[in-house]
One Martini backbone bead per residue (centre of mass of N, CA, C, O) as a GRO file, in nm:
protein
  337
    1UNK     BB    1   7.036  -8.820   1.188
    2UNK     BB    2   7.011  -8.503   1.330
    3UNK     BB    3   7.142  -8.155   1.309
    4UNK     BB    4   7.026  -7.854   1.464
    5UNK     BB    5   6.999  -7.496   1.424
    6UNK     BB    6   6.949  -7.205   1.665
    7UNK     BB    7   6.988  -6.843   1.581
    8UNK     BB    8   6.712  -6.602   1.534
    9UNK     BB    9   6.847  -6.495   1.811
   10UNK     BB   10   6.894  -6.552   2.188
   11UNK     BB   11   6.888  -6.868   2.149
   12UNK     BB   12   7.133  -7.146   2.173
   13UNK     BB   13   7.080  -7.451   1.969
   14UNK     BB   14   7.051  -7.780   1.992
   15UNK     BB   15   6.986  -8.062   1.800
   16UNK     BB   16   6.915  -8.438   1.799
   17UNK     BB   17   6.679  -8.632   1.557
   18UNK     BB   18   6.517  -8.927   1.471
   19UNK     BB   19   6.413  -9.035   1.181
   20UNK     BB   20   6.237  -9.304   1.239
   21UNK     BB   21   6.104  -9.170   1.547
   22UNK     BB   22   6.092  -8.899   1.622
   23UNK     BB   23   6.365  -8.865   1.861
   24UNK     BB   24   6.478  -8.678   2.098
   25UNK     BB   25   6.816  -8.698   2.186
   26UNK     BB   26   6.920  -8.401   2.177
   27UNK     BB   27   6.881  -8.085   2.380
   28UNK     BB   28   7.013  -7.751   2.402
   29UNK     BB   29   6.975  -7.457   2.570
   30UNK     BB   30   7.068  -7.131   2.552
   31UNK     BB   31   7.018  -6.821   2.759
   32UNK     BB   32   7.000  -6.460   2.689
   33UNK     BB   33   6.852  -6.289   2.931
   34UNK     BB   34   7.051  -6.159   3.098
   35UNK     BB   35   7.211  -6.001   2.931
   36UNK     BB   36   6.950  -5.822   2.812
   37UNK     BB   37   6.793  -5.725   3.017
   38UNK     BB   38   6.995  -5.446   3.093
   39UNK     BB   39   6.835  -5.350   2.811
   40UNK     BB   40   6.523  -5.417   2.759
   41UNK     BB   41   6.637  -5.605   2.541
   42UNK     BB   42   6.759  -5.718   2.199
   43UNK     BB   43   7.105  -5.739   2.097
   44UNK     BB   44   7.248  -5.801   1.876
   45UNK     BB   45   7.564  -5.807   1.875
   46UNK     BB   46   7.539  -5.951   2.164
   47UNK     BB   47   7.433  -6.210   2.062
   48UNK     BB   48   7.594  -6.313   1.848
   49UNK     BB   49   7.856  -6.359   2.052
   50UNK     BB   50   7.738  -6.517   2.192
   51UNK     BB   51   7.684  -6.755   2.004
   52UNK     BB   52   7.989  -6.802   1.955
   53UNK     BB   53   8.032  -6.914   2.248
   54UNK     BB   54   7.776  -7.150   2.255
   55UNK     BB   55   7.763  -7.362   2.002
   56UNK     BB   56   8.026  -7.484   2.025
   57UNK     BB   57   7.997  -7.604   2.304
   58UNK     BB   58   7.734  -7.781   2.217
   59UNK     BB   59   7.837  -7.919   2.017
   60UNK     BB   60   8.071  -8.081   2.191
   61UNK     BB   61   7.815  -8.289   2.285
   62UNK     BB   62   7.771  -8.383   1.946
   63UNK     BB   63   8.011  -8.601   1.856
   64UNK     BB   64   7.872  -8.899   1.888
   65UNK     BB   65   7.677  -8.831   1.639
   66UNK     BB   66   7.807  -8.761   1.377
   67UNK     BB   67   7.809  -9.100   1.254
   68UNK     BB   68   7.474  -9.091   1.201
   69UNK     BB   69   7.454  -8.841   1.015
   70UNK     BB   70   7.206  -8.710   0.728
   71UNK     BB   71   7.196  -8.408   0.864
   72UNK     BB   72   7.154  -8.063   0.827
   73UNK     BB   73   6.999  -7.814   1.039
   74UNK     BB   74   6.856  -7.463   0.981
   75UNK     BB   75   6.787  -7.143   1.063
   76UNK     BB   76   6.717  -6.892   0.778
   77UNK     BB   77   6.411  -6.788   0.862
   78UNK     BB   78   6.340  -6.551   1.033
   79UNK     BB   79   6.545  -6.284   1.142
   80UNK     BB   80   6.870  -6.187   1.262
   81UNK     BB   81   7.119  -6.152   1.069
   82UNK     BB   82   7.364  -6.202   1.246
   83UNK     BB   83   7.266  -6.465   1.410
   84UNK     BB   84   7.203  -6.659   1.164
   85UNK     BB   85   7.510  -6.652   1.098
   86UNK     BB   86   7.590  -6.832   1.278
   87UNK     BB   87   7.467  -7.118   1.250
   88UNK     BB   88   7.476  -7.127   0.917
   89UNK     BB   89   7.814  -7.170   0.950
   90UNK     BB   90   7.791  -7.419   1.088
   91UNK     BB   91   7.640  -7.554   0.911
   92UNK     BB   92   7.793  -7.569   0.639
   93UNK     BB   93   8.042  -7.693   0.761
   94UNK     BB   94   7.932  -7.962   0.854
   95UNK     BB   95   7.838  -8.049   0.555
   96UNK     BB   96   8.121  -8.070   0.467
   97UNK     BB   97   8.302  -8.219   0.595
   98UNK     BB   98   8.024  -8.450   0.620
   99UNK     BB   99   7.888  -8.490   0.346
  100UNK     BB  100   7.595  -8.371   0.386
  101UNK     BB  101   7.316  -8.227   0.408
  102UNK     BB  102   7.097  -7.943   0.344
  103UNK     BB  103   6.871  -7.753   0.568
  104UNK     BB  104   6.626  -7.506   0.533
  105UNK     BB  105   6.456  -7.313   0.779
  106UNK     BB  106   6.153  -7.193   0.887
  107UNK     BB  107   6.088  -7.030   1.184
  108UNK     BB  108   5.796  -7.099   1.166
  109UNK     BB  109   5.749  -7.355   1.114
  110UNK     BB  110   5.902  -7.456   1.358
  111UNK     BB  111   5.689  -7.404   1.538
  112UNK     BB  112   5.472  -7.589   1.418
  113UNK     BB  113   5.686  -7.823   1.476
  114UNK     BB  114   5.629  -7.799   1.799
  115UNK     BB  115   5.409  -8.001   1.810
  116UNK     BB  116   5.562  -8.270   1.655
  117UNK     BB  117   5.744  -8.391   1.875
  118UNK     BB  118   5.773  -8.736   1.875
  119UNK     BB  119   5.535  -8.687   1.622
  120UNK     BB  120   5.295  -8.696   1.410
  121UNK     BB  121   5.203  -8.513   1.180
  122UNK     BB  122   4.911  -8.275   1.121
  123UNK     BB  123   4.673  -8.238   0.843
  124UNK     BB  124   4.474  -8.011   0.883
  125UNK     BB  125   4.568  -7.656   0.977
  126UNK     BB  126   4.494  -7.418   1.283
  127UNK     BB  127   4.735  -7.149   1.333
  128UNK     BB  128   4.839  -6.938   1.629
  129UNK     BB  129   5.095  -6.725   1.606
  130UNK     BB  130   5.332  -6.629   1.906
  131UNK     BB  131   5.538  -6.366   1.918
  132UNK     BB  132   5.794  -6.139   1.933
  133UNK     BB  133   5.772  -6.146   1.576
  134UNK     BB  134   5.470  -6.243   1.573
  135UNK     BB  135   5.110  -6.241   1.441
  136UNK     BB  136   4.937  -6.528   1.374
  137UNK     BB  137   4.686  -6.707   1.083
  138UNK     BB  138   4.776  -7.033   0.967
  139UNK     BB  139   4.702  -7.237   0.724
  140UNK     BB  140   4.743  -7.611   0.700
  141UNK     BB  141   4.744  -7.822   0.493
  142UNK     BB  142   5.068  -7.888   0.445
  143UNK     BB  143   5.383  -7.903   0.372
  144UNK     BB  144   5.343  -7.713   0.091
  145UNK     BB  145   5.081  -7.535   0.240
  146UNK     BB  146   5.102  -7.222   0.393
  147UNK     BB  147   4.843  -6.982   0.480
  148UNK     BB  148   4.803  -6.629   0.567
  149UNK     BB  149   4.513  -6.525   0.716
  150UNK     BB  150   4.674  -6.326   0.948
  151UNK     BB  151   4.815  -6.005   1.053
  152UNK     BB  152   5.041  -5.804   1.190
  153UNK     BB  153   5.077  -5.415   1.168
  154UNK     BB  154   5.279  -5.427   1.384
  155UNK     BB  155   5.260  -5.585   1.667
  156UNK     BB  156   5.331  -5.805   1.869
  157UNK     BB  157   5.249  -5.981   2.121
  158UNK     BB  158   5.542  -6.029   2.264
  159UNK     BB  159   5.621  -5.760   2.220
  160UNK     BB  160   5.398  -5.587   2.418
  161UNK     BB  161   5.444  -5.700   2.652
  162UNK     BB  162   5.742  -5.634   2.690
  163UNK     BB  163   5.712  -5.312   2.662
  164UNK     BB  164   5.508  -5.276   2.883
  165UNK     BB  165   5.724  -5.392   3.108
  166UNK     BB  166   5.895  -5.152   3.084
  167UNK     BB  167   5.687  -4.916   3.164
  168UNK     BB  168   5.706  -5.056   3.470
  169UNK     BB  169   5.903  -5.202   3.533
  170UNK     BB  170   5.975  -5.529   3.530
  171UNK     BB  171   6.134  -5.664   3.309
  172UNK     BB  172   6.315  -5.909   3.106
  173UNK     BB  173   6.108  -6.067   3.011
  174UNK     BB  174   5.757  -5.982   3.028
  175UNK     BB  175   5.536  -6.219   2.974
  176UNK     BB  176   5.566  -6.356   3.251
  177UNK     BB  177   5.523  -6.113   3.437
  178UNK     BB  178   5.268  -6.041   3.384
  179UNK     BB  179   5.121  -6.268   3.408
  180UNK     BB  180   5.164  -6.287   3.725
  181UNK     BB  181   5.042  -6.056   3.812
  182UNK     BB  182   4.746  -6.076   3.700
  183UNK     BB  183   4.654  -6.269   3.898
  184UNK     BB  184   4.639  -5.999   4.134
  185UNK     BB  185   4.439  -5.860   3.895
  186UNK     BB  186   4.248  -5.590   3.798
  187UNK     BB  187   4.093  -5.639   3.486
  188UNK     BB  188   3.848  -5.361   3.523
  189UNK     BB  189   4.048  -5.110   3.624
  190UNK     BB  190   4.124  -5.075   3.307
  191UNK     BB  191   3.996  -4.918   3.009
  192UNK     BB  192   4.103  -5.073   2.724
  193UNK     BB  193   4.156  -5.107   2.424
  194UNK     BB  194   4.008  -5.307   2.170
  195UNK     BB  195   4.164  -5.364   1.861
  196UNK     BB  196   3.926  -5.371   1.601
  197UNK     BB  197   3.671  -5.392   1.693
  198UNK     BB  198   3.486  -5.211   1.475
  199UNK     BB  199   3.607  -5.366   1.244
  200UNK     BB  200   3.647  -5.614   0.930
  201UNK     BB  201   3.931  -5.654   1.014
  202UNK     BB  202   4.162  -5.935   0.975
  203UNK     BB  203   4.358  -5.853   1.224
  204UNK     BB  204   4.622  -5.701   1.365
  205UNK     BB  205   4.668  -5.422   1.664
  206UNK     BB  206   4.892  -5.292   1.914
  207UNK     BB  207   4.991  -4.996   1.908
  208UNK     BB  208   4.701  -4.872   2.079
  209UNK     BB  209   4.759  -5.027   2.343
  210UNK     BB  210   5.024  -4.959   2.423
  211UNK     BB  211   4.960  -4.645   2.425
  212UNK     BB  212   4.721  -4.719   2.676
  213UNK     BB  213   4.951  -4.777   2.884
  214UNK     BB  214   5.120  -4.531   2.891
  215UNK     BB  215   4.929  -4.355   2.988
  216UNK     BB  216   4.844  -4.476   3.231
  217UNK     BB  217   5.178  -4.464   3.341
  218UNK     BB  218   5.122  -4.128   3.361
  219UNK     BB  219   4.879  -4.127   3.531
  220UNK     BB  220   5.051  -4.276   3.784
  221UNK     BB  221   5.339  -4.172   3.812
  222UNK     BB  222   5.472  -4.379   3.676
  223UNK     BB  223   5.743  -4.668   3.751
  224UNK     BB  224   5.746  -4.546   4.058
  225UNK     BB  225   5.470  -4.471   4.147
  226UNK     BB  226   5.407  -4.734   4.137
  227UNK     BB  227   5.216  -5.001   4.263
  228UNK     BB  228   5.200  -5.279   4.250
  229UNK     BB  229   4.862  -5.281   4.223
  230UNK     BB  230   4.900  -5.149   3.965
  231UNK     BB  231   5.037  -5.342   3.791
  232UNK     BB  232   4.877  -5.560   3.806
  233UNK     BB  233   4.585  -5.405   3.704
  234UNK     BB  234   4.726  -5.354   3.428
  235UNK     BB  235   4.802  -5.639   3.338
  236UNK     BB  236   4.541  -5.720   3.324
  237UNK     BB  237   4.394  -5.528   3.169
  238UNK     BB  238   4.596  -5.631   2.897
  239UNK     BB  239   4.530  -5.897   2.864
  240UNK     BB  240   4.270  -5.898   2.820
  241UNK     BB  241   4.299  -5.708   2.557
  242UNK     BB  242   4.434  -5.939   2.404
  243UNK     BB  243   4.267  -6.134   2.410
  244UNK     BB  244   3.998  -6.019   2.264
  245UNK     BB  245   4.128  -5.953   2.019
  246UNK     BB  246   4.192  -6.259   1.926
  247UNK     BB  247   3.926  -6.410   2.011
  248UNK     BB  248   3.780  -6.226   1.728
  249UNK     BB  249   3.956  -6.271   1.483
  250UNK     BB  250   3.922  -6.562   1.513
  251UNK     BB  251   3.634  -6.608   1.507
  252UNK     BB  252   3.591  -6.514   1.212
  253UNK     BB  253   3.768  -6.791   1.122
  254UNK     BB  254   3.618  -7.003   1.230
  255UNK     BB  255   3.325  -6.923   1.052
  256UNK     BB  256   3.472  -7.030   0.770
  257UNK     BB  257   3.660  -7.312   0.907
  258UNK     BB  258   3.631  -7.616   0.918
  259UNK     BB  259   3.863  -7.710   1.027
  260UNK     BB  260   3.931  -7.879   1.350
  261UNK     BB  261   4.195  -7.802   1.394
  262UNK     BB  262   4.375  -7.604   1.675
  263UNK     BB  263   4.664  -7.407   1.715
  264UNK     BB  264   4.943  -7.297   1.943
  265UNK     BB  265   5.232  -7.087   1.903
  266UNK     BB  266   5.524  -6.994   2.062
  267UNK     BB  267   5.591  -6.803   2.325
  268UNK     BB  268   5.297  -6.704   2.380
  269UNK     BB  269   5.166  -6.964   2.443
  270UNK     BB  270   5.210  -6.982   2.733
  271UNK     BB  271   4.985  -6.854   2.801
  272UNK     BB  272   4.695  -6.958   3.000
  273UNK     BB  273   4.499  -6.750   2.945
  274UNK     BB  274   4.501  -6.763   2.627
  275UNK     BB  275   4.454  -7.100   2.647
  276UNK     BB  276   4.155  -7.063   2.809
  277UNK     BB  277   4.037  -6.896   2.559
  278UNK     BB  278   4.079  -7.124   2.351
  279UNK     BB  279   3.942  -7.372   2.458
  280UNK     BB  280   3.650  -7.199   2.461
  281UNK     BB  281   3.645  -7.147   2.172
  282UNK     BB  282   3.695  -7.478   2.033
  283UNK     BB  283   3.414  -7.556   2.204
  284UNK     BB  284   3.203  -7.370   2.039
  285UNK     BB  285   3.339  -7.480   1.749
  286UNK     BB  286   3.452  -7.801   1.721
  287UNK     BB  287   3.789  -7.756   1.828
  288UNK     BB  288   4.096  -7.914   1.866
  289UNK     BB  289   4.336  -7.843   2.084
  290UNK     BB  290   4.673  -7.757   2.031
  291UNK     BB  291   4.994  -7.786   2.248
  292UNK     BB  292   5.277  -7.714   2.310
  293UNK     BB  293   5.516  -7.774   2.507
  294UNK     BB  294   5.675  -7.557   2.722
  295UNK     BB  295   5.976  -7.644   2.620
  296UNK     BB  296   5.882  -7.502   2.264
  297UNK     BB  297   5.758  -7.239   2.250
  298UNK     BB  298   6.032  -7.148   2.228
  299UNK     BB  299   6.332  -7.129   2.107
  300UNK     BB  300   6.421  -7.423   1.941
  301UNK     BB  301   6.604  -7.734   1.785
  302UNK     BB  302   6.331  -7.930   1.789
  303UNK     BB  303   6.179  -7.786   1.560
  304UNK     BB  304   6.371  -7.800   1.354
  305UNK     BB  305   6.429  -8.126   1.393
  306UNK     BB  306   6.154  -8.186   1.288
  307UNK     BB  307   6.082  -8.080   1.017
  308UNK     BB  308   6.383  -8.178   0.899
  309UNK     BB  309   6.219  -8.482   0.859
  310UNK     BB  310   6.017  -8.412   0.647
  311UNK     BB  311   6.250  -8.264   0.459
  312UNK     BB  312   6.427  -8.524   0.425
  313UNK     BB  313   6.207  -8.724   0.268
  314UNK     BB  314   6.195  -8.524   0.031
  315UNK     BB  315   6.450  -8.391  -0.059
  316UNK     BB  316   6.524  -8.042   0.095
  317UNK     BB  317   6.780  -7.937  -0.025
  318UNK     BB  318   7.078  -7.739   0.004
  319UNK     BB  319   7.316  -7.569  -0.061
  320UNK     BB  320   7.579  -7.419   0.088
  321UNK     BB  321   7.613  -7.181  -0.125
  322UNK     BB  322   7.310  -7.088  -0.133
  323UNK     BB  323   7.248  -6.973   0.155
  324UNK     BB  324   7.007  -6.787   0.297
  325UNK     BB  325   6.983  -6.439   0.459
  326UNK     BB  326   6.644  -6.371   0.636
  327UNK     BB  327   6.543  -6.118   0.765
  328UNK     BB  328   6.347  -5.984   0.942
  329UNK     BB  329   6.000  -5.954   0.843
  330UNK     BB  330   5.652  -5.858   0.728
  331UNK     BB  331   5.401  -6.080   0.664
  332UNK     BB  332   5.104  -5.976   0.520
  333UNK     BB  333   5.051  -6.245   0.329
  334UNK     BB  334   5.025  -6.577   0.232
  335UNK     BB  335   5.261  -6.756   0.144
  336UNK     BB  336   5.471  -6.976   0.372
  337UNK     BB  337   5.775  -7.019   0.244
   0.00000   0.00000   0.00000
């Protein structure tokens, strides 16, 4: 077995999963939502400390599984650097201890690999990665070749999200909130920019469509004086707003890629509003939709330790004295390293 760790923000995960049958064994996550919350956003400091006192509570209900493990896999890199020093820490002391190899994973490999939790992985594929930190689409040739065909010049999906529902005072994480509120909002109530419509460039860019969302709260008498129906018809019509901005640039990409395989990972891909016009998209193009189960779209242990398990197969292990911590940055396109 193996026994993955993830703390690249708020999230502390633990999981075991058996490498011969590639079934998740155990898994357990703890949110802090709760406590960054009344800050509308996540606080690394905070974030960290969190990390400390619950990686360890975790740790000890994976003890009957120590005897088993064949591999400590951890997320290094992209993220918090604060946070995943936490993990990090963790994941090398139980490397030497228990004498056993160490894998570091990619955060991003990760989400993709969320995908294939007790399954067998497939490629090639074209991914539409969003969440709180990325907005991209990576063709996966293979397991050692993954190349970012398009990438956000500012803000990720999540972000945007997450930001514009603090302008609303709607409290945080952002995209669930905003998402439910759409439901009862009128989509066509607010002309909203969709970003990059007459550009040529494949790329995303949420930060003037953020910026007319605040124009428009500021319209509204703020965030005190919005009716809840106010909320709902902004939610609406921004979420539309991002919908048109993704399926315009995807478009662009499925009109040259013949990949027939094509998936949504991340946090915000729990979106249905935005699942059901990929559905519709991927139908037009004659593509095959694939979707994480709804409880591995945001961050947890179980996609670092499907990851791990194809790359304990290569034998791509780290000496425990040189894993590196790369905090988050924005790559702008090539290969996923």
């Amino acid at each position: 077995m193996i026994l993955s760790i993830e703390s690249s923000c708020d999230d502390s995960s633990i999981a075991i999963t058996q490498i011969s049958t590639k079934k998740l064994i155990y898994h357990k996550k703890i949110s802090q939502e709760e406590q960054h919350s009344v800050y509308g956003g996540v606080v690394p400091e905070l974030a960290s400390r969190l990390h400390a006192v619950a990686l360890p509570e975790i740790l000890k209900e994976t003890k009957p599984y120590f005897k088993d493990l064949k591999a400590i896999s951890v997320t290094n890199q992209p993220g918090l650097g604060i946070t995943l020093l936490e993990g990090i820490t963790m994941a090398k002391t139980l490397a030497v201890l228990l004498d056993i190899p160490l894998i570091a994973v990619h955060h991003l490999k990760g989400h993709i690999y969320s995908l294939f939790i007790e399954k067998e992985s497939i490629s090639p594929l074209l991914v539409l990665l969003i969440s709180g930190g990325h907005t991209q689409i990576i063709r996966v040739k293979d397991f050692d070749n993954m190349e970012i065909l398009a990438t956000s010049m500012d803000d990720s999906v999540g972000e945007s999200f997450d930001k514009c529902a603090k302008m609303m005072g709607l409290g945080y994480p952002g995209g669930p909130i905003v998402e439910q509120l759409a439901k009862d909002g009128d989509e066509d109530r607010f002309d909203l920019p969709v970003p990059l419509r007459n550009s040529p460039l494949i790329a995303f860019s949420l930060s003037g469509l953020k910026n007319a969302v605040r124009l428009k709260v500021e319209v509204l008498g703020g965030k005190e004086a919005m009716t809840t129906q106010d909320k709902s018809d902004l939610s609406a019509s921004f979420q539309k707003a991002i919908k048109l901005h993704l399926i315009q640039k995807s478009k662009k990409i499925f009109a040259r890629e013949d990949i027939k395989d094509f998936a949504i990972v991340g946090g915000a891909s729990a979106n249905k509003y935005i699942r059901d016009a990929y559905q519709k998209l991927c139908d037009e193009f004659g593509k095959k939709l694939h979707l994480a189960p709804l409880q591995y779209c945001s961050d947890n242990a179980g996609m670092i330790g499907r990851y791990a398990i194809d790359a304990y197969q290569r034998e791509r292990f780290i000496d425990p004295n040189e894993i590196d911590i790369v905090s988050t940055k924005k790559q702008k396109s090539g290969m996923l390293l």
